[in-house]
MARVO-350583 format. One record per residue (C-alpha): residue number from 1; x, y, z; residue in three letters. Coordinates in Angstrom, 3 decimals. Example, Ala and Ser with C-alpha at 12.3 -4.5 7.8 and 13.67 -1.06 7.14 Angstrom:
2
ATOM     i         px         py         pz    aa
ATOM     1     12.300     -4.500      7.800   ALA
ATOM     2     13.670     -1.060      7.140   SER
This chain:
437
ATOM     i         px         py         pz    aa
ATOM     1    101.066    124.562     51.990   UNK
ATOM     2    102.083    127.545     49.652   UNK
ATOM     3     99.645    126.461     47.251   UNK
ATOM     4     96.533    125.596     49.480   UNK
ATOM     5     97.050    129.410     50.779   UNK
ATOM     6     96.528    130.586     47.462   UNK
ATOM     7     93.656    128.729     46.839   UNK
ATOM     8     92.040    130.460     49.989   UNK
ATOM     9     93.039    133.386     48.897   UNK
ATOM    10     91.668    133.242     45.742   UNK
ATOM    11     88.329    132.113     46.922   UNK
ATOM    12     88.376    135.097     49.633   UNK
ATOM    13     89.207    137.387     46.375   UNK
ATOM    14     85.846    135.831     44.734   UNK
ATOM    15     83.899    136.419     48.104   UNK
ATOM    16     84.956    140.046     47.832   UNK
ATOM    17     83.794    140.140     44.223   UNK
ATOM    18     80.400    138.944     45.262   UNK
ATOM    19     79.550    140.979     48.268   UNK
ATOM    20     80.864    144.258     45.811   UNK
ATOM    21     78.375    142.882     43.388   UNK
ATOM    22     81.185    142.490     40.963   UNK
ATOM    23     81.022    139.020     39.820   UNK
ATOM    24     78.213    138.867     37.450   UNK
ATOM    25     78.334    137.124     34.287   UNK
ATOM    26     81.142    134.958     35.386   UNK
ATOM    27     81.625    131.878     37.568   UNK
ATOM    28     84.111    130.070     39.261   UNK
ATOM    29     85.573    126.678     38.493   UNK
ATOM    30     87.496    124.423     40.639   UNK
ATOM    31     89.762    122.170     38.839   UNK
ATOM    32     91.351    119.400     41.057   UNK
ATOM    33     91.503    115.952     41.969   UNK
ATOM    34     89.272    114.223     43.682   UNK
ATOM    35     89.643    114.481     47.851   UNK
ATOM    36     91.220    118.081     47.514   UNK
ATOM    37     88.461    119.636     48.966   UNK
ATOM    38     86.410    121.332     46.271   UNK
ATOM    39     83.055    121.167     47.571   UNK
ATOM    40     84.376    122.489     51.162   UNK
ATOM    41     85.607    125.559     49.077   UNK
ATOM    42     81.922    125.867     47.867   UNK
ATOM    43     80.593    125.710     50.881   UNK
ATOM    44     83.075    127.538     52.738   UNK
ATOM    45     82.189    130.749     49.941   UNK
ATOM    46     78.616    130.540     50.478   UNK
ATOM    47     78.869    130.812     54.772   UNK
ATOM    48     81.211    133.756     54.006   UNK
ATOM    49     78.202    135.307     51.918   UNK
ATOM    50     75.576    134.618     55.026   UNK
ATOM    51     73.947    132.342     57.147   UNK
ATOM    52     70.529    132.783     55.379   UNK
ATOM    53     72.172    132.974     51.413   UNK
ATOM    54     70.412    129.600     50.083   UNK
ATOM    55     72.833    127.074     48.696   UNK
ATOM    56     72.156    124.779     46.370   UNK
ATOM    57     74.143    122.035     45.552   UNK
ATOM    58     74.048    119.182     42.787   UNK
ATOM    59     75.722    117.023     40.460   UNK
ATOM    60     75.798    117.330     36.597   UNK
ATOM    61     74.464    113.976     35.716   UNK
ATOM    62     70.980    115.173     37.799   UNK
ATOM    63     70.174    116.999     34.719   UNK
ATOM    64     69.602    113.729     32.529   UNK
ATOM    65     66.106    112.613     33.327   UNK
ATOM    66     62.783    111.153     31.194   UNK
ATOM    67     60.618    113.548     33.144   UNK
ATOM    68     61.883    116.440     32.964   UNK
ATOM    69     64.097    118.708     30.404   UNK
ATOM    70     67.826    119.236     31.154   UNK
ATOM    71     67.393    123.227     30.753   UNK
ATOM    72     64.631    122.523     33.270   UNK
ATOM    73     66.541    121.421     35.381   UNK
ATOM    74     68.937    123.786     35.476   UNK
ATOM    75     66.136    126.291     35.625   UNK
ATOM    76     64.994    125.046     39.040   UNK
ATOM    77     68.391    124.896     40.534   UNK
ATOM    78     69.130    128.608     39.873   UNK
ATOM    79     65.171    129.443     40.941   UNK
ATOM    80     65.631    127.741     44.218   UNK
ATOM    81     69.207    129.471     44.491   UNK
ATOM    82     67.716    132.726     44.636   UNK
ATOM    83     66.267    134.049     47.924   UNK
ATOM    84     63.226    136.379     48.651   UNK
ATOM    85     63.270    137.990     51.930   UNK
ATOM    86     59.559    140.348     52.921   UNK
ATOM    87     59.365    142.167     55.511   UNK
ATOM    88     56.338    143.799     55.719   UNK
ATOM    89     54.072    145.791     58.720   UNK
ATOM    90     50.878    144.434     59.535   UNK
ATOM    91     48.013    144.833     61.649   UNK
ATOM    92     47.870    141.598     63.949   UNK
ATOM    93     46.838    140.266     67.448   UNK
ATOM    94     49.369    138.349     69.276   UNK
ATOM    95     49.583    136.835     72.725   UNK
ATOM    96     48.975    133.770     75.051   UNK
ATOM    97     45.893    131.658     74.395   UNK
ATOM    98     43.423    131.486     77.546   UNK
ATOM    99     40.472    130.513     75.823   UNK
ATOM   100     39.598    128.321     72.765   UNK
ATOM   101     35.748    127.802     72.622   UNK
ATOM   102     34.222    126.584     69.180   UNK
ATOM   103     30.637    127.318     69.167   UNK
ATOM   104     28.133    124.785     67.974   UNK
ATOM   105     24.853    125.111     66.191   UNK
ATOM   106     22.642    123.017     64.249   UNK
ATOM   107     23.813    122.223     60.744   UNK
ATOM   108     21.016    124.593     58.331   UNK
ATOM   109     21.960    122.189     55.310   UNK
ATOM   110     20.723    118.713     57.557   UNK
ATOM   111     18.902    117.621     59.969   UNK
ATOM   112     21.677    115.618     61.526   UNK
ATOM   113     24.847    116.593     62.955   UNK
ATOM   114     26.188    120.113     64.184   UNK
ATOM   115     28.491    122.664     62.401   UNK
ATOM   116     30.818    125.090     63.984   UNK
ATOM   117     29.816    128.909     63.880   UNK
ATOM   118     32.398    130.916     65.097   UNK
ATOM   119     35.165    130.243     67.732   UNK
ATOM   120     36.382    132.318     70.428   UNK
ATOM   121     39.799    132.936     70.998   UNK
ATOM   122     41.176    134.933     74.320   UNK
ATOM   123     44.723    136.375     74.134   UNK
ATOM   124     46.998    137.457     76.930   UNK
ATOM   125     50.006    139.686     76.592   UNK
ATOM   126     51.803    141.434     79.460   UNK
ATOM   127     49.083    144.746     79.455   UNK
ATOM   128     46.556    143.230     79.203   UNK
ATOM   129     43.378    140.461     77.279   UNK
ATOM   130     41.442    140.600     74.389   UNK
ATOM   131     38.839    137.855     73.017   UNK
ATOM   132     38.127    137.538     69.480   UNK
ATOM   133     35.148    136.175     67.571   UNK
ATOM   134     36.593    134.613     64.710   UNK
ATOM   135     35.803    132.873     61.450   UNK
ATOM   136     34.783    128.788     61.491   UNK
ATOM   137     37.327    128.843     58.672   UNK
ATOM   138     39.945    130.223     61.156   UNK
ATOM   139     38.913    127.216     63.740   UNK
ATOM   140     40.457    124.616     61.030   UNK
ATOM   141     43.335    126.357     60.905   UNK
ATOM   142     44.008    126.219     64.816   UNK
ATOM   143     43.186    123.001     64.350   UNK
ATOM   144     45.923    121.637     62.009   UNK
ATOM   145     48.721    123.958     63.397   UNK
ATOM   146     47.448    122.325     66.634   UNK
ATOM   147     46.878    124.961     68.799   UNK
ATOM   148     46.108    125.084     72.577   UNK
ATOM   149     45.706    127.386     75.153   UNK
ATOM   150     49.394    128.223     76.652   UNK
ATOM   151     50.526    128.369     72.907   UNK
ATOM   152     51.650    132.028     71.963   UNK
ATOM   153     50.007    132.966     68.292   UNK
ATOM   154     49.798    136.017     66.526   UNK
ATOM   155     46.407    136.303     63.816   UNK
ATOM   156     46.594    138.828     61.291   UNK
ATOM   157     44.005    141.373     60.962   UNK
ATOM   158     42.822    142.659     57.478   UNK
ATOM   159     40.186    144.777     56.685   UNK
ATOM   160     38.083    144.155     59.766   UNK
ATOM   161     37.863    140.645     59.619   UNK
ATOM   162     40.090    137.898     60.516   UNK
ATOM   163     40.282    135.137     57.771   UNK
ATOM   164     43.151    132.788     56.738   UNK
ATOM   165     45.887    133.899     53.916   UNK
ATOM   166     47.391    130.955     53.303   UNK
ATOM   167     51.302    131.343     52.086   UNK
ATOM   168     50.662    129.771     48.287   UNK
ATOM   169     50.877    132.382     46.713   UNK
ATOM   170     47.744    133.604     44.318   UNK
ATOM   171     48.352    133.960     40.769   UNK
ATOM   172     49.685    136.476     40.044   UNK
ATOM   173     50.071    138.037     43.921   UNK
ATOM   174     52.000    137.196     46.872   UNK
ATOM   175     50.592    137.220     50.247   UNK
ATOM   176     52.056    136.494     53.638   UNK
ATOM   177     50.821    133.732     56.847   UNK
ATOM   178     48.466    135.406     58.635   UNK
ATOM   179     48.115    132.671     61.062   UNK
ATOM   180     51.094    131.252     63.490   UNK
ATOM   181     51.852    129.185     66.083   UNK
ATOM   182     54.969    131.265     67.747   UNK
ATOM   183     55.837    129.045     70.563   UNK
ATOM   184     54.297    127.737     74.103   UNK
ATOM   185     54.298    130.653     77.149   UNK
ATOM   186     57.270    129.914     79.441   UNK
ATOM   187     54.731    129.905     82.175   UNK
ATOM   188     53.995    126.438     81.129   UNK
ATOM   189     57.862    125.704     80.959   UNK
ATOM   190     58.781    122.138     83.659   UNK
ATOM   191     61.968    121.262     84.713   UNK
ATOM   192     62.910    119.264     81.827   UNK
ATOM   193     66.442    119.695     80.692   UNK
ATOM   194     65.620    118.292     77.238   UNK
ATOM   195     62.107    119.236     75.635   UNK
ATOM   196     60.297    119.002     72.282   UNK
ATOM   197     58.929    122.335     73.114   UNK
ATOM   198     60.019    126.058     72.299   UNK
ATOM   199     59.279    128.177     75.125   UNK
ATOM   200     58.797    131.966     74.819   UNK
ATOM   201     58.168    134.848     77.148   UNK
ATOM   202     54.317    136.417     77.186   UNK
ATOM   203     54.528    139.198     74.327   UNK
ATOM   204     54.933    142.563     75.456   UNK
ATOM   205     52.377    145.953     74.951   UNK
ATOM   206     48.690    145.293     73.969   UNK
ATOM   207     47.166    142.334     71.884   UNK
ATOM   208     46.612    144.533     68.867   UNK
ATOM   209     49.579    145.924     67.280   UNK
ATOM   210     51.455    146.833     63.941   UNK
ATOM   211     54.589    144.465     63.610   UNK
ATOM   212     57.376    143.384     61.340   UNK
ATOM   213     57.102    139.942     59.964   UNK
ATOM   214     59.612    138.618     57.847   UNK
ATOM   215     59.719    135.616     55.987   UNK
ATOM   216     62.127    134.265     53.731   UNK
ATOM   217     61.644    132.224     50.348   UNK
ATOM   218     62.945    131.333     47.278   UNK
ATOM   219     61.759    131.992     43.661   UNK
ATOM   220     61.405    128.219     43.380   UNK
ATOM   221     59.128    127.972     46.154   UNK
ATOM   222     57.419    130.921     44.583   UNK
ATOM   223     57.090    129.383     40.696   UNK
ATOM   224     56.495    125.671     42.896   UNK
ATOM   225     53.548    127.367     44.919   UNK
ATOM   226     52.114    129.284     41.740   UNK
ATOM   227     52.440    126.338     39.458   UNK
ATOM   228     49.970    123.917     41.512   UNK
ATOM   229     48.109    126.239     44.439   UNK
ATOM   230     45.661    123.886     45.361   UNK
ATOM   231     47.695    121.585     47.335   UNK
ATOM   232     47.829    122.973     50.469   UNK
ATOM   233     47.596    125.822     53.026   UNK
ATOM   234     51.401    126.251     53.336   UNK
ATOM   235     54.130    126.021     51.031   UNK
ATOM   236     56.028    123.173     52.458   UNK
ATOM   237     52.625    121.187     51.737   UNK
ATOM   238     52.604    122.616     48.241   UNK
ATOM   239     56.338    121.368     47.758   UNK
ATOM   240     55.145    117.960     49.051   UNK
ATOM   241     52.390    117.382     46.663   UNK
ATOM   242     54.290    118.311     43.964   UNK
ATOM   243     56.698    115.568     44.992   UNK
ATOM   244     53.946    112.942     45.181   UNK
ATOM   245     52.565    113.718     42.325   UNK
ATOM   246     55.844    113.582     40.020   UNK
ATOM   247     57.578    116.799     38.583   UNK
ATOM   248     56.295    119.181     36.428   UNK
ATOM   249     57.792    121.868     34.086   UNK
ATOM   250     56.698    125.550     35.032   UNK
ATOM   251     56.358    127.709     31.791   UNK
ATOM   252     58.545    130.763     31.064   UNK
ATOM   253     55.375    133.035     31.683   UNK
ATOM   254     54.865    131.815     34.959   UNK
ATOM   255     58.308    132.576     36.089   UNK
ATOM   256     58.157    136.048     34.129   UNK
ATOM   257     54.675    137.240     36.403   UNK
ATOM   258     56.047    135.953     39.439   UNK
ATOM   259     59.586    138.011     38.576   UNK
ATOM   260     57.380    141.059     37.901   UNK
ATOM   261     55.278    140.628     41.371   UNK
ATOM   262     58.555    140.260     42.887   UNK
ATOM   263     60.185    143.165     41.672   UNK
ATOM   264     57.228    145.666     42.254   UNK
ATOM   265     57.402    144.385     45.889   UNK
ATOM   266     61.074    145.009     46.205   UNK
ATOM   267     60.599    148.449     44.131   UNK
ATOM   268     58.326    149.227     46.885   UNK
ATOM   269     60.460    147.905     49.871   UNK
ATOM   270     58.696    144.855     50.989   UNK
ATOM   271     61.318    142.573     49.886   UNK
ATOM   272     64.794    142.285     49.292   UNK
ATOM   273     66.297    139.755     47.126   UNK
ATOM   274     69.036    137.834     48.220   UNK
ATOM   275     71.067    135.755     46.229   UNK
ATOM   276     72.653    132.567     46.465   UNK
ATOM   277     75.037    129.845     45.035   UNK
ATOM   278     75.108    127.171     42.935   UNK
ATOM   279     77.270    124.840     43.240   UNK
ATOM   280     77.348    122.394     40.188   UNK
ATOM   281     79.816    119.110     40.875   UNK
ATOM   282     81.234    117.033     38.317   UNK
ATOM   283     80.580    119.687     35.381   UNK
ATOM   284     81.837    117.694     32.912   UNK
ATOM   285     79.172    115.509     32.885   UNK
ATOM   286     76.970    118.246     31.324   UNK
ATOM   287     76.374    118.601     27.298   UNK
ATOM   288     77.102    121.140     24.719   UNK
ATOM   289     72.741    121.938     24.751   UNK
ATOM   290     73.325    122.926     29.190   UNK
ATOM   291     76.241    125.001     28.531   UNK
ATOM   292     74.638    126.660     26.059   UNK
ATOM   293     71.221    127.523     28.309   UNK
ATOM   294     73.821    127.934     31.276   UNK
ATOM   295     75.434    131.248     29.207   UNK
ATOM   296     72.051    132.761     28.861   UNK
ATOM   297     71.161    131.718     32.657   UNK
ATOM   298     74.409    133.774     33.799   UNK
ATOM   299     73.303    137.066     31.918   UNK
ATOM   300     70.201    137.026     33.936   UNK
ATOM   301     69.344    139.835     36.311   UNK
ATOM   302     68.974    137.855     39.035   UNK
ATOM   303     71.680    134.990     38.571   UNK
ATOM   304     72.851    133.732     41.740   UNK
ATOM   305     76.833    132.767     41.900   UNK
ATOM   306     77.358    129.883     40.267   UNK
ATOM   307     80.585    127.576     41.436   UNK
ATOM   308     81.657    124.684     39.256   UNK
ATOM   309     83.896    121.563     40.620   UNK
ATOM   310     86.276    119.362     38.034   UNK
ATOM   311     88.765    116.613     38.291   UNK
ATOM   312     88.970    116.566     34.108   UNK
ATOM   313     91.629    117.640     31.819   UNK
ATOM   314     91.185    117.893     28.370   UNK
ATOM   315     88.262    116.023     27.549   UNK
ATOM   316     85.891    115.785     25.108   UNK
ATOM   317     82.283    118.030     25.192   UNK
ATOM   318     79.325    115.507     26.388   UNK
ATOM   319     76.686    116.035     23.365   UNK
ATOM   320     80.045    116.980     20.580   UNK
ATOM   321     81.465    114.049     18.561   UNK
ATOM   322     85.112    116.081     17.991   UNK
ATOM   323     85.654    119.315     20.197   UNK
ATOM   324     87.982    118.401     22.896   UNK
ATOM   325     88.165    121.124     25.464   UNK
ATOM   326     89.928    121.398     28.837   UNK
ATOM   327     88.107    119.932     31.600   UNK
ATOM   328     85.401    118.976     29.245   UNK
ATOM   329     84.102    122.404     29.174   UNK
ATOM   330     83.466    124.403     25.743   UNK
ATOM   331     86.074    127.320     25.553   UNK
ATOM   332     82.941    130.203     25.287   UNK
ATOM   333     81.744    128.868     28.638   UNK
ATOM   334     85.447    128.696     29.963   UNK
ATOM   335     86.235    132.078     29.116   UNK
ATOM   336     83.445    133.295     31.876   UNK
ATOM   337     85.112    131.645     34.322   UNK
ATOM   338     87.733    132.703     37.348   UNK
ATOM   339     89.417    128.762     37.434   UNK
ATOM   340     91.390    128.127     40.658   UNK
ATOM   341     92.978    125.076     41.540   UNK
ATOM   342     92.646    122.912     44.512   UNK
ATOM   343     96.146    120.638     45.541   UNK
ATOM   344     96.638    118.113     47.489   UNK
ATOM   345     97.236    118.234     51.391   UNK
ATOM   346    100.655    118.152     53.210   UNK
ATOM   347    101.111    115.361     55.828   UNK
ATOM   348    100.896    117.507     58.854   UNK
ATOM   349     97.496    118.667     57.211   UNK
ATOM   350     95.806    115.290     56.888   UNK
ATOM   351     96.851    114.771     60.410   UNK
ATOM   352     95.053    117.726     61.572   UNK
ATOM   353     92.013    116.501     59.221   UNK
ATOM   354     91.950    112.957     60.752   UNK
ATOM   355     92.145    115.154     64.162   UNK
ATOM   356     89.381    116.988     63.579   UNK
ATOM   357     86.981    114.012     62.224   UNK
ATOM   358     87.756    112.230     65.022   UNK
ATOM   359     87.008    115.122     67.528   UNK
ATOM   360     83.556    115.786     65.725   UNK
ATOM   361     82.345    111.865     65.529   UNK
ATOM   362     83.497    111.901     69.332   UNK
ATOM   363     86.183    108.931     69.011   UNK
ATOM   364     88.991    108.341     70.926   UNK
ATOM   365     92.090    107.513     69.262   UNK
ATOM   366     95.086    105.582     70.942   UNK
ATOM   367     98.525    106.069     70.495   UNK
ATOM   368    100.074    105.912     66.721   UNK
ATOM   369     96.619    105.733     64.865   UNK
ATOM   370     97.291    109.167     63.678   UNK
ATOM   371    100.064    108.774     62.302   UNK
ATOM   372     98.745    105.065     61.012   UNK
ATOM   373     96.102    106.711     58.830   UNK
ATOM   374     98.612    109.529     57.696   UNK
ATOM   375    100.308    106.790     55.951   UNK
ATOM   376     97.335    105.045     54.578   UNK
ATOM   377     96.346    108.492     52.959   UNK
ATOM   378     99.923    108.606     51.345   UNK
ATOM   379     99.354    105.025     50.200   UNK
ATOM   380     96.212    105.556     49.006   UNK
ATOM   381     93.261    108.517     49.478   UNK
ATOM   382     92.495    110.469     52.318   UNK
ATOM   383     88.864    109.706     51.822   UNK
ATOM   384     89.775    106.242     52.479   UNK
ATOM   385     91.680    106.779     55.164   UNK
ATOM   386     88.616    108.957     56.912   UNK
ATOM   387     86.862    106.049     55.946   UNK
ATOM   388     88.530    103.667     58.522   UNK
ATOM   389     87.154    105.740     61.570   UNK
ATOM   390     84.182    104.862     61.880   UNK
ATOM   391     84.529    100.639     61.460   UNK
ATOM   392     87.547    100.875     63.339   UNK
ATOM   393     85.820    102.449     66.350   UNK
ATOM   394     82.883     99.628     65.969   UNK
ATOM   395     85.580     97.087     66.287   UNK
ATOM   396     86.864     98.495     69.225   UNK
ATOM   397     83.313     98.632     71.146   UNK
ATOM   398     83.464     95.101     70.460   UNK
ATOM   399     86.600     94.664     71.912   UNK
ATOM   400     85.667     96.493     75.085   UNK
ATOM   401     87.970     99.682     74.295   UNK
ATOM   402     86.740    102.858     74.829   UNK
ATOM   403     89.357    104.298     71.776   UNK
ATOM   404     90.539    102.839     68.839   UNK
ATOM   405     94.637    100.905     68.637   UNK
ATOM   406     96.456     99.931     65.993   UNK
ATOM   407     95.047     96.836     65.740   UNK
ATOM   408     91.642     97.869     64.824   UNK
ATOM   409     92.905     99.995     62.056   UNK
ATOM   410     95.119     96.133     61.217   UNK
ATOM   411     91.666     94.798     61.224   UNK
ATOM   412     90.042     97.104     59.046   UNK
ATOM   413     92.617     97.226     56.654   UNK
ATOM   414     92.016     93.306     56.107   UNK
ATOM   415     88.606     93.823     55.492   UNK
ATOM   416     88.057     97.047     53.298   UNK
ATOM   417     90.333     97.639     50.156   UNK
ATOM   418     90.761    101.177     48.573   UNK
ATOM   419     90.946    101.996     45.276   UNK
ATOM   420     94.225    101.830     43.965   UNK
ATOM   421     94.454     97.802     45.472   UNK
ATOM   422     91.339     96.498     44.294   UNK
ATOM   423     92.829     98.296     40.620   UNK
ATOM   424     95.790     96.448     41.297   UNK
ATOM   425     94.156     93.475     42.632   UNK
ATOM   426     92.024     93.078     38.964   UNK
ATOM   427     95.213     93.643     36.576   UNK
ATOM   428     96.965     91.248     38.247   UNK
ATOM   429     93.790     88.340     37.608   UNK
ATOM   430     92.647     89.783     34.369   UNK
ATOM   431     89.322     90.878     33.600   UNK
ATOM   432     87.146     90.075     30.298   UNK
ATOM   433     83.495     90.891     29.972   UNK
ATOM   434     82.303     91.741     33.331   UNK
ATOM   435     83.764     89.123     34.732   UNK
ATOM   436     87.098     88.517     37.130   UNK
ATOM   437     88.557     84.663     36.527   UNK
């Protein structure tokens, strides 16, 4: 218990660090077996930093891939680990759709068919209506956010016209929505306990107004949204069609303009940039080439935190044919890091974790499973003992229980085999060649 205190501790220490903007250039590594909670340590650092601080986990063997680099890779993960938030005034109308009335004329280009010239748009707030004339370009975008009358929008006004901005982002400029669907007026609100939609009250003052809207995005949706515009009117579109459409490497220019837009708009207080953490598991698994690119990645500006997970000793380098390092990690990259180590858990502690599981996956547990799986975890993993829940509470549906007994955990037991037996299990058969005889 000593030692798990310290390990908090330490971690708290690093949280201090960050928050005095202390900790850059270095990272912190988590050496321990697996099951001791490393990447609940990660986690646990990045709520203490925020609620909105992205976090971005992955695994070292995602950098390996035929499409894309491995200092690509790596590249993205620290992008999308760094957070934009703009706030910025602007000149919009907001309020309570009463009227939504396209207006039709003939189509100048044809003989046939009809085109939309402008659409009128009435908007309620609490003192008082306004109707607008807008765009026909603006009427497609009611249209695919699926607007009605009862919604509650707000439509930003630039320059004496209404038109859509959409949020990809213009090489080389940023803009903001100008166009969204708030929420439905609680005036349409039933007695429903459970309902797909958000209800909000009828906006307050007049229609037109100067407000604060603030949005907040990463530099990866930023480089994402500049690298292939075209594909949509959002950037969650954008994102998708990049996905479709396989991944692509964005160019070092790119990211440089879009750094340079970014800090004029935080120079001029429109933004603030937040960052966030990256949380790398299994380490080890990355070469001599990402450690490398990872050293010049920390000495950025902007580097968010950056948390590393182990359960190596000395091992060799990945991408080295003789340097042997401790936990596989060359001693240049090791001497940036803070390393704290994560022990095992105490038996009253892995009681208190099966507790917990239990209490959050709702299942009742009968008397002596507790203490049951506290022994399974000393005989083999708590993983696999966490493991059993679940199964165990399946078999006892079946049985007509409404909590799980001893014998379901028997049961279970029978049918699943952890680690350490199935090891056992194959050196006491042999095994040659892929095959168990």
């Amino acid at each position: 218990m000593y030692s798990l205190n310290l390990t908090w501790l330490a971690c708290g220490v690093v949280v201090d660090l960050i928050k005095s903007r202390r900790f850059s250039g270095r990272a912190l590594l988590l050496v321990g077996a697996p099951g001791t909670g490393k990447t609940a340590l990660a986690l646990a650092v990045s709520r203490e930093l925020g609620a909105k601080v992205p976090f971005c986990p992955m695994v070292g063997s995602e950098v390996y891939s035929t499409e894309v680099k491995k200092t690509e890779v790596l590249a993205e993960v620290f992008r999308r680990a760094i957070g934009l938030r703009i706030k910025e005034t602007k000149d919009i109308y907001e309020g309570e759709v009463t009227e939504l009335t396209p207006t039709e004329v003939e189509n100048p280009l044809s003989g046939y068919g009809k085109t939309i010239s402008h659409v009128v748009v009435g908007l309620k707030t609490v003192k008082g209506t306004k109707q607008l004339r807008l765009d026909p370009t603006m009427y497609e975008a009611i249209l695919k956010e699926k607007i009605t009358v009862g919604d509650v929008v707000y439509i930003e006004h630039k320059t004496g016209a209404v038109k859509v901005v959409i949020l990809v982002i213009p090489y080389p400029d940023l803009f903001m929505s100008t166009e969204q669907r708030v929420g439905r007026s609680d005036a349409y609100a039933s007695s429903y306990d459970l309902e797909s939609e958000t209800y909000v009250p009828l906006p307050k003052g007049e229609v037109r107004k100067f407000k604060e809207l603030v949005q907040d995005v990463t530099l990866g949706d930023l480089d994402a949204a500049n690298a292939r515009p075209q594909g949509g009117a959002d950037i969650m579109s954008v994102v998708g069609s990049l996905v479709k459409s396989g991944r692509t490497e964005i160019t070092e220019k790119l990211r440089r303009e879009v750094n340079k837009i970014v800090q004029s708009y935080v120079e001029q207080g429109v933004a603030e940039v937040i960052p966030g953490v990256v949380f790398i598991d299994e380490v080890h698994m990355l070469d001599i080439e990402c450690f490398t690119y990872l050293n010049a990645l920390l000495e950025s500006p902007m580097a968010p935190t950056v948390i590393l997970a182990t359960n190596r000793g000395c091992t060799l380098v990945r991408g080295t044919l003789d340097i042997i390092s401790p936990h596989g990690i060359p001693v240049d990259f090791l001497s940036r890091c803070m390393i704290v180590k994560t022990d095992g858990y105490t038996r009253d502690q892995v009681r208190k974790v099966i507790q917990l599981r239990a209490m959050v996956e709702g299942l009742g547990l009968g008397e002596g499973i507790i203490d049951r799986l506290a022994s399974v975890w000393g005989e083999s993993s708590l993983r696999y003992a966490l493991q059993l829940l679940t199964p165990a509470s399946i078999s006892a549906q079946l049985a007509g229980r409404t909590q799980i007994e001893l014998e379901d955990i028997g049961e279970m037991l029978e049918l699943f085999l952890d680690a350490k037996t199935s090891a056992r299990n194959l050196a006491a058969v042999g095994f040659d060649g892929g095959k168990m005889y």
